[in-house]
C-alpha positions in Angstrom: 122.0 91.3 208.7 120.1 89.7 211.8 120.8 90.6 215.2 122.5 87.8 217.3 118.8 87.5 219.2 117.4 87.6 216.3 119.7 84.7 215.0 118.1 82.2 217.1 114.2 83.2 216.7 114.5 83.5 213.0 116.4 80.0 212.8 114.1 78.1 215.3 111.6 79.3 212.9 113.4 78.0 210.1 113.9 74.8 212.7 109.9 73.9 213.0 109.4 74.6 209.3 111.9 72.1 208.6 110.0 69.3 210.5 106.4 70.3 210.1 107.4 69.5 205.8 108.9 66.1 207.1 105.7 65.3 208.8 106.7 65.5 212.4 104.3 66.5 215.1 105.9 70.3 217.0 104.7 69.5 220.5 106.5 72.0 222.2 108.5 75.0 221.3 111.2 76.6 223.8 110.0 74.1 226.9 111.1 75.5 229.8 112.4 73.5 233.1 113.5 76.0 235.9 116.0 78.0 233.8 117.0 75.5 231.2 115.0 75.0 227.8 114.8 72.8 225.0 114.7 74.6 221.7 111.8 72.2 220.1 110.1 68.8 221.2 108.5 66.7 218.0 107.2 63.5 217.6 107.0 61.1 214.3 106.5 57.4 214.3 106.8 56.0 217.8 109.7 58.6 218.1 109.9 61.7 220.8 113.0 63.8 219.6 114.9 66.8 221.4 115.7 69.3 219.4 118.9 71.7 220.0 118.9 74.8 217.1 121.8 76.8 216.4 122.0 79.4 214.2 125.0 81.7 212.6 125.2 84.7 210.7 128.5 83.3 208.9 130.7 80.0 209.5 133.9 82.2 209.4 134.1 81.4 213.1 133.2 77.3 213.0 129.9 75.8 212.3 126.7 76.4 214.6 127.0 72.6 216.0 130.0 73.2 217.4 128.5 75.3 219.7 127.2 72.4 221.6 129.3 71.1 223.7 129.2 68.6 226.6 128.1 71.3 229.1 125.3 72.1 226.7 124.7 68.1 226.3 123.8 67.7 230.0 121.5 70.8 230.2 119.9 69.3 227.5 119.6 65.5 228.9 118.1 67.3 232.3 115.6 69.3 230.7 114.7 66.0 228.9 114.4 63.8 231.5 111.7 66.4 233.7 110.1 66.9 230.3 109.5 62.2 230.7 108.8 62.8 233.8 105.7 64.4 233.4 104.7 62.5 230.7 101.6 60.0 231.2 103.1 58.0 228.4 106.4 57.0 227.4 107.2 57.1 223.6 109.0 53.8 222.1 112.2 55.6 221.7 113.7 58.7 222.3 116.7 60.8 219.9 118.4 64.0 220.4 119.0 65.6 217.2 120.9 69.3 216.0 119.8 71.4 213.5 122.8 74.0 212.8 121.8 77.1 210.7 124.1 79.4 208.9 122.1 82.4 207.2 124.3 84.4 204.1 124.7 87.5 203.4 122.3 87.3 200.7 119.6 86.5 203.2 119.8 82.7 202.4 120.7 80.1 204.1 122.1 76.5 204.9 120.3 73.9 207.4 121.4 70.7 208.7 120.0 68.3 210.5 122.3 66.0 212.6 119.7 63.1 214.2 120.5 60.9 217.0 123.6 63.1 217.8 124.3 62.4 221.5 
């Protein structure tokens, strides 16, 4: 079984694997503003998307999206909006997107991929 740190490396991995066989670009991973991050920043067609992973050991408790709320929301919009900041070019659109993970016991596990979420 994965330690709860563990949890959240093992299913960002999981997270970039997931796009990189969709074809999307990883253009960041864990981008840090102050002390707020954003789990994963990828591009594909036109489109910059924000990233928010979760990962579970077990859904006994609820499901990993769940876990973002609207505190987690705003964090997520700020770190977003200093990432366009910097940017010398704005992308045609933007889309915040969740990818929930729930590892089994067995060492498998379930991902899904919520786009355009908030």
């Amino acid at each position: 079984m994965l330690t709860y740190p563990d949890l959240g490396k093992k299913g960002e991995e999981i997270a970039r694997a997931h796009f990189l066989a969709q074809d999307y670009v990883i253009l960041h991973a864990n981008w840090k503003l102050g002390r707020k991050e954003i789990d994963l920043i990828v591009h594909k067609d036109g489109c910059l998307v924000f990233v928010e992973v979760k990962a579970r050991g077990t859904d006994l408790y609820g499901y990993p999206e769940e876990k973002v709320n609207v505190q987690k929301i705003r964090h997520i919009r700020t770190v977003a909006e200093g990432y366009m900041n910097r940017m010398t070019q704005l992308p045609k659109r933007i889309r915040f997107d969740i990818v929930a993970i729930t590892f089994r016991k067995d060492g498998s596990y379930e991902l899904v991929h919520f786009e355009d979420c908030f």
